[in-house]
Structure formats: C-alpha cells, structure tokens
C-alpha positions, 0 to 999 in steps of 0.5 A: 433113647440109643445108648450108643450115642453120648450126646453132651452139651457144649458151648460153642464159640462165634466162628467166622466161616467161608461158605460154598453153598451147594444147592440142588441134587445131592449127587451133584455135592461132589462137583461142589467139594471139587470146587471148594476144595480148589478154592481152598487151595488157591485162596483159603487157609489149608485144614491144617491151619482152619477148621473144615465145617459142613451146614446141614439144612435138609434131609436128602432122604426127605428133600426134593433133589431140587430143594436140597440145601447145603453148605460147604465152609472153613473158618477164616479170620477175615472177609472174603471177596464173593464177586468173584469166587462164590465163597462168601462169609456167614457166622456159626452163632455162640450158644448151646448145641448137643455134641457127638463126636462120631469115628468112622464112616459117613454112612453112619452120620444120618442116624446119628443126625436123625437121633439127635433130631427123633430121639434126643430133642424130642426128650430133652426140654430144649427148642432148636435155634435157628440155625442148621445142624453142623459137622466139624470135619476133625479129619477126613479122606484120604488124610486118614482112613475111612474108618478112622475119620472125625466128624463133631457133630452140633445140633443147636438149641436154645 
C-alpha cells in the first residue's frame, strides 16, 4: 500500500447540494465551471459561505470523451428552481468514506483517486456504495496558490 496516502475512515453527514453536471469531453469542463461559477454568483451562497463539491463519476483517462460524466455543485439549505438555470438539487448520502485530504496541485489527485480505488479498497473489506468519489474544494485558485489549495477527498463504502 502507498504510505504516502493516510486514508482515514470518517462519517460524513447528509448534505444538500446544487448541482451543474457536466457531461461530454473533459476539455470542455472549463466552459462548465465558467457557468457554474456565474451561476453562483448571481443566485448561489459564495464558497465563503457554502461548500464547494466536485461528484467524480468517470476516469477521463478511461472514458470515452463522449461518455464523461461530472458534477459541479455547492451545498445549499434550499430548493433550487432547475427550469431555468440547470442547477438542480441532488444529496450527498450520510455514511462512511475513505478520506484523504490532499495539499497542493490537482495534477496529483488522479493518483490519489486511483489509490483509493487500486489499492486501498481492493485491501480493505468494504464494498463501494452507490454513489461517486467526491472532492470537497476546501480552497482552490486563485484564492490561494496552486500549491497550497485543499481538496478532501471521499470515497464511499459500505
């Protein structure tokens, strides 16, 4: 197992999140933040005040372009109207995930993902739940340095 990893094993509660899904070729993932991140701006709690979630349903290494899914979102305390803004709620479900908190660079957190996945479930005695790896984005660019951003990583399990 790679030691450079501390995984630990932590509740995490039922959150309410808004949701942007992307879908279709990774290259195109930065149109998508562009839009969530105005739709934030003019109708979502800033990520001063509302945690900023990524839901991680494909490898884009793996994935057929076309076939690559994922979600952009932040935690809100309320419904939000989807007919108009193609934000929609989803729940991140209560229960157990691994956890690693990762400083630094998002170039490394594909490793770190496909550690958790490889490596630490196959030697574990948990079965995945059904629902995706997520990464909490605790800070990111440009409110910090590259090498300084947080992301929290979870990978559920039962």
């Amino acid at each position: 197992m790679n030691k450079n990893f501390f995984v630990e094993i932590v509740e995490y509660p039922e959150t309410l999140i808004a949701v942007m899904e992307h879908r279709g070729s990774p290259h195109l993932l930065g149109q998508t933040i562009q839009k969530f991140i105005a739709w934030r701006k003019a109708n979502g709690p800033p990520p001063s005040k509302s945690k900023t979630f990524n839901l991680v349903y494909d490898d884009p290494n793996t994935t057929a372009p076309e076939d690559f899914r994922f979600d952009l979102a932040c935690s809100t305390n309320k419904e939000v109207d989807a007919t108009q803004s193609g934000i929609f709620n989803k729940i991140i479900p209560a229960g157990k995930c691994a956890f690693i908190r990762h400083i630094g660079s998002d170039d490394a957190l594909g490793a770190l993902v496909d550690f958790l996945y490889s490596e630490w479930l196959q030697e574990s005695d948990y079965e995945l739940r059904d629902f995706p790896v997520f990464f909490h984005r605790v800070s990111f660019f440009p409110d910090v340095p590259e090498n300084e951003m947080i992301t929290d990583v979870y990978l559920p399990f039962q």
